[in-house]
C-alpha positions as CSV (number, residue, x, y, z in Angstrom):
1,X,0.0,0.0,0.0
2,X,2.8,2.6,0.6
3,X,4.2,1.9,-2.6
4,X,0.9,2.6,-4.6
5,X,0.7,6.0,-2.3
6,X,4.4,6.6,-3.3
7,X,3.8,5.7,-7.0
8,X,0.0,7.0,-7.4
9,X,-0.2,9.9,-9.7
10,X,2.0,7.7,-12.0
11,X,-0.4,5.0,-11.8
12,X,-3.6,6.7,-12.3
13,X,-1.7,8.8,-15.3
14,X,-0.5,5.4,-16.8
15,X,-4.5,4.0,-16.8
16,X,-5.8,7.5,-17.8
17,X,-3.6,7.4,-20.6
18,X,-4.7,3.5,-21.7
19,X,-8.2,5.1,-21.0
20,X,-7.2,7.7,-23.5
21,X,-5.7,5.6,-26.2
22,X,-8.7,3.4,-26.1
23,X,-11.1,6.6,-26.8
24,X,-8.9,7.5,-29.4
25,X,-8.4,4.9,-31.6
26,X,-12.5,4.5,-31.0
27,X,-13.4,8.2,-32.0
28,X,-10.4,9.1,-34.4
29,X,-9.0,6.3,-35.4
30,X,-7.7,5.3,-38.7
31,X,-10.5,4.8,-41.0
32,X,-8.2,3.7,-44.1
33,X,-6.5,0.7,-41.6
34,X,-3.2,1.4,-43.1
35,X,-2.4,3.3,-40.2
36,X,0.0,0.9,-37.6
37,X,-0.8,2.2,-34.2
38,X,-4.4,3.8,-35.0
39,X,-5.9,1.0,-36.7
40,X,-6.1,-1.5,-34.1
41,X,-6.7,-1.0,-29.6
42,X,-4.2,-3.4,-29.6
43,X,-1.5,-0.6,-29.8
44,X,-3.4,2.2,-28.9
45,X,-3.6,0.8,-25.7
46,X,0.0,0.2,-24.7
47,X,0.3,3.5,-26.5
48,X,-1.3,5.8,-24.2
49,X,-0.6,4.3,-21.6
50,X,3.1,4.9,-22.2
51,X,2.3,8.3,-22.9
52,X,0.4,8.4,-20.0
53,X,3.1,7.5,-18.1
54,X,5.3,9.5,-19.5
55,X,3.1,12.5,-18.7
56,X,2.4,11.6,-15.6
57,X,6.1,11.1,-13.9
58,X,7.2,14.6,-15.9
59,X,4.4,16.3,-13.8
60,X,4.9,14.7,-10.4
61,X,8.8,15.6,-10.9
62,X,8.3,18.6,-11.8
63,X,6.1,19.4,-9.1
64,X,8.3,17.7,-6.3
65,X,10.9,19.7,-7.5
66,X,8.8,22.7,-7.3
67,X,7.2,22.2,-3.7
């Protein structure tokens, strides 16, 4: 349980993110399928949720830093 408190805004971010990528590829998409990542949830998913992640540990950082 500490490590979740320790790690949360990076977790939540990371499932946002999946969250995100799942929307995406749902609403935008790649209508054409010749697109690699858009075409299928199968990579969108992991896709957001790197970028979620990514996101998400620049702004608890940056904010640590900052407090």
């Amino acid at each position: 349980m500490k490590m979740f408190s320790a790690h949360k805004w990076v977790i939540v971010g990371t499932i946002l993110g999946g969250l995100a990528g799942l929307v995406y590829w749902k609403e935008i998409g790649c209508v054409t399928g010749t697109c690699p990542i858009k075409s299928n949830w199968q990579a969108m998913l992991p896709y957001g949720m790197v970028m979620g992640y990514l996101v998400s540990d620049f702004a608890a950082s940056f904010l640590k830093r900052n407090t």
